[in-house]
N, C-alpha and C positions, 0 to 999 in steps of 0.2 A: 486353417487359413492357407490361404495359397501364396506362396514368396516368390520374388523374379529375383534373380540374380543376371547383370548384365556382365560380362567378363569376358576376357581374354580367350581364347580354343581350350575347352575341357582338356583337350587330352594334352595340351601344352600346359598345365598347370604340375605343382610338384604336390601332393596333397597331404607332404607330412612337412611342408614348410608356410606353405599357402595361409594365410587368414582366414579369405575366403574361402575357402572348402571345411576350413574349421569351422565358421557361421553358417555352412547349408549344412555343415551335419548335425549341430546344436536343431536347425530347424527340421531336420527330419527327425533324428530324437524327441524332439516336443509335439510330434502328428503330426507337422505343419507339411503340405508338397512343397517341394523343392523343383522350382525351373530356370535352365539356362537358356540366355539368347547371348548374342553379340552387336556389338554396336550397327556393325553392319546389316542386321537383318530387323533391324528397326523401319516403320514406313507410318506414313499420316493415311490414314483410310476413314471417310467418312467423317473427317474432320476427330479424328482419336489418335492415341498412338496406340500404336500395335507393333506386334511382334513374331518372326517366328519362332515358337518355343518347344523348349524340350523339358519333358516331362521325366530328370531321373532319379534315380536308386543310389545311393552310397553304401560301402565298403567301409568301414571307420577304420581311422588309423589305429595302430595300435602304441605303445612306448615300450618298448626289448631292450633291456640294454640301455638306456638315456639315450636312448633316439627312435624318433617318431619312424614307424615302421605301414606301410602299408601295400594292399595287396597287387598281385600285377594289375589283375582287372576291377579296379577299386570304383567303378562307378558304370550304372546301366542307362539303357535311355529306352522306357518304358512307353514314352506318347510323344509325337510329335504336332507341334500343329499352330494352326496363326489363328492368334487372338488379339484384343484389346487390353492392355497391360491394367485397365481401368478396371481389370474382371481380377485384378493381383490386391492382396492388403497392403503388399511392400513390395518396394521396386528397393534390390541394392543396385546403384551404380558402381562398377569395381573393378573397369576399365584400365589398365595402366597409363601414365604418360606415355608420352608427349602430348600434352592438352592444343591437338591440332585440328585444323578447320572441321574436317568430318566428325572429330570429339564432341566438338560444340555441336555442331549439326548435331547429334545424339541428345546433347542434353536441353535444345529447342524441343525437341520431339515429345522430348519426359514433361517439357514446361506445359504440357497439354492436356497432365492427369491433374484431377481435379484429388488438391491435399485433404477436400475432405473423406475421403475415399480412398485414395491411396498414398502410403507415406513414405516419400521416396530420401533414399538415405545415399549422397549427404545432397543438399537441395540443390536441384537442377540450376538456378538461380545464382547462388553459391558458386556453385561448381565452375560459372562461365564469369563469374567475378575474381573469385579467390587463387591467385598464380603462388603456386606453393612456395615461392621464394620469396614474389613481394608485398604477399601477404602479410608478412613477418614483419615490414616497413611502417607499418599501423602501432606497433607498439617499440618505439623507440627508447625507450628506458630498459629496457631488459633484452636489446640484442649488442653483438661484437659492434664496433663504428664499422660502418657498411659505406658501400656506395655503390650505386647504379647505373652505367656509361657504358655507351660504346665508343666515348673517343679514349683512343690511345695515348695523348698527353693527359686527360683528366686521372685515368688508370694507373697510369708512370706515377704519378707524382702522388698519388695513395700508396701507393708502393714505399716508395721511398723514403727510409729511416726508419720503417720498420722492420720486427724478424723477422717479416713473413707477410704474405698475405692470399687468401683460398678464392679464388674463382670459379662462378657456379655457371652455368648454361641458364637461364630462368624457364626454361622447359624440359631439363633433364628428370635425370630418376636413378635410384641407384648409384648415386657416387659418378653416373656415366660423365666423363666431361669436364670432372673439377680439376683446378690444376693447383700446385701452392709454386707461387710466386715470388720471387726475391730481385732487387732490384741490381744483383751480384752478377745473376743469370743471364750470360752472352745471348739466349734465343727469348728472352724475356718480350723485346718487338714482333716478335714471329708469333708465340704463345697468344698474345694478347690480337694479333691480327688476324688468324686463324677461329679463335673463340668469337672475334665479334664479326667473322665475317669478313673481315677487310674496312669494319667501321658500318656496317650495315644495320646488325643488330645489338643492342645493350645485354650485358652478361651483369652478374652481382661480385661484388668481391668487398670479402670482408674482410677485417681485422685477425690473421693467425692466431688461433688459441692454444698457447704452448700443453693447455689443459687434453688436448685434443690427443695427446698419447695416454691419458688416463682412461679415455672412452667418450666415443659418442652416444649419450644415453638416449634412447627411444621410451616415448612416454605415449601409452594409449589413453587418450581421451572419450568418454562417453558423455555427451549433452552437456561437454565443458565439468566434467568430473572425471578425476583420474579412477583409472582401475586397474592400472597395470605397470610395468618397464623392465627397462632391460638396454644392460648397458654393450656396448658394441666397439670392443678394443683392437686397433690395428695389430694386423699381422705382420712380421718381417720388416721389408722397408718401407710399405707403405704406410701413406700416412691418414688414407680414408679409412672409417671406421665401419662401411657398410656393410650387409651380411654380403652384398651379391661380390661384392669385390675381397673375399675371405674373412671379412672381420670375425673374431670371436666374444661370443656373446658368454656373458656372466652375468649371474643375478647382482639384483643393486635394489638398492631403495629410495625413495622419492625421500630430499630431502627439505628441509625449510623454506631454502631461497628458490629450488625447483616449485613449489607449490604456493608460492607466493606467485612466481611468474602463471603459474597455470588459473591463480585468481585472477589477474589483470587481462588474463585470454579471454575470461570464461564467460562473461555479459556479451562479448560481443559476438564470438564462435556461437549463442545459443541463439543471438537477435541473427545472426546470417541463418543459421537452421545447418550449423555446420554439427553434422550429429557426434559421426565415426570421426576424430581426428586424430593423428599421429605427431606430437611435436619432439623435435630434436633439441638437446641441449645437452653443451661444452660448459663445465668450467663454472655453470651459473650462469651462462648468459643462452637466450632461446637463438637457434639460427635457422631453421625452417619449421612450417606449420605443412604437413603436409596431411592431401585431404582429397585425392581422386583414391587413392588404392591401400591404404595405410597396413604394414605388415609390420608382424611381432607377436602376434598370438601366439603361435606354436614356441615358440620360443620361451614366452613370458611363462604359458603354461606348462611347459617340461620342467621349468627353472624352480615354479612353485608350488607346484602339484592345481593349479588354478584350472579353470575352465571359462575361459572369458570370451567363446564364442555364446556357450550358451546366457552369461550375463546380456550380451548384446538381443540376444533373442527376447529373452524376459522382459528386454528395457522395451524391446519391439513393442512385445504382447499387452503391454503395460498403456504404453504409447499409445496402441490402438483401441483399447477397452476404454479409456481415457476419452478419446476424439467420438468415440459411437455414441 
């Protein structure tokens, strides 16, 4: 089978942190080609979408020592060349945020491959619906008390009387952006005018989860079935739990009320055709669905001797023997 991977600059990728380089190597282990493009070399031709692709070779990581080790030149580019992404069995999209104009523009383009034919992960469709913060606004039983504004008095006054409160960018990534809040906080009007713009654009701010120095746990979802986690404990004094921003990751287990909330995701995540998903949770309560670039493979697998790119492959190959 032949796989497209849509992503970020190969040689800007880390490939013993990476997901995605975990899933093209699971797919060159299974036979399958492996090709990269990038959003930008996406085009309609002929009424198709097409691409310019690259045809390469991986390097597999290795684990030395509890950490994923890989070689300088860990990846070749064997063919180049523009096709019709329709001639692919699977389109991953794996893009990072910020989900912005030309994003979309990317995932109109994907809306053009026909799903009997090609099974593009997670849906093009999806992908320009689902804002990986409010998203999460769809199931109000099982998130922190949130709210959605860009006005500065509405924001003030959720703030206040509480011990805390986290605001998110609704197009960030990585922790970029979030602030925690207190209503004690002399620059609290500047914080809050600067994140929305000057009152421009609406940021999230939710309820402080004192839980949140225990770990923010990352949960891999597959077709709304967990397979994986790992939990992501602040370091020093910060208070975000990301990998990108130093968090330290420690194995953990999915526990009751986590998998109870991952039932109440799972009809709907499958009715969008959200395949690959990554949900975050504090404390027992879900605070993002996140669902353009979802990371923690490598993590989840060093943690448990697992291999859960090649799971996503199998579910691929499954997927598509199923749909022929």
């Amino acid at each position: 089978m032949k796989f497209a991977f849509i992503i970020d600059p190969l040689n800007k990728l880390d490939p013993g942190h990476d997901s995605t380089v975990a899933m093209m190597e699971a797919a060159q282990a299974s036979g399958h080609e492996v090709w990269v493009t990038v959003a930008e070399k996406l085009s309609i031709v002929k009424g198709q979408a097409w691409a310019l692709l690259e045809r390469v070779e991986l390097e597999f990581v290795e684990l030395i020592d509890d950490r994923w080790v890989a070689q300088e030149n860990w990846y070749r580019v064997v063919e180049v060349t523009g096709r019709s992404l329709q001639e692919m069995n699977a389109v991953f999209m794996r893009t990072d945020p910020p989900v912005t104009i030309p994003y979309l523009y990317a995932t109109q383009i994907l809306d053009l491959l026909d799903p009997e034919k090609t099974l593009v992960i997670n849906s093009p469709r999806a992908l320009q619906a689902a804002n990986e913060k409010l998203y999460a606004m769809q199931f109000p039983d099982v998130i922190p008390e949130t709210i959605v504004s860009q006005d500065k008095l509405v924001i003030r006054e959720f703030i206040e009387g509480r011990e805390g409160g986290v605001l998110k960018p609704l197009g960030g990534k990585a922790g970029e952006g979030i602030l925690f809040l207190h209503e004690s906080d002399r620059n609290l009007n500047s914080l809050i005018e600067i994140s929305t713009k000057w009152g421009k654009e609406p940021v999230m701010v939710q309820d402080y989860l004192p839980a949140a120095k225990e770990g923010d746990k990352r949960i891999i979802l597959l077709e709304g079935e967990a397979i994986g986690a790992v939990n992501r404990i602040p370091s020093g004094k910060e208070f975000r739990g990301n990998m990108a921003v130093g968090g330290r990751v420690v194995k953990t287990e999915i526990t009751p009320r986590e998998q109870e909330i991952i039932s109440i995701l799972a009809p709907k995540l499958q009715a969008d055709k959200l395949y690959f998903v990554g949900i975050d949770v504090i404390g027992g309560y879900l605070t993002e669905i996140n669902v353009t670039s979802p990371t923690g493979i490598r993590e989840i697998d060093r943690l448990n001797n697992v291999r859960l790119g090649k799971q996503v492959i199998q579910w691929v190959e499954e997927k598509l023997s199923v749909e022929d």
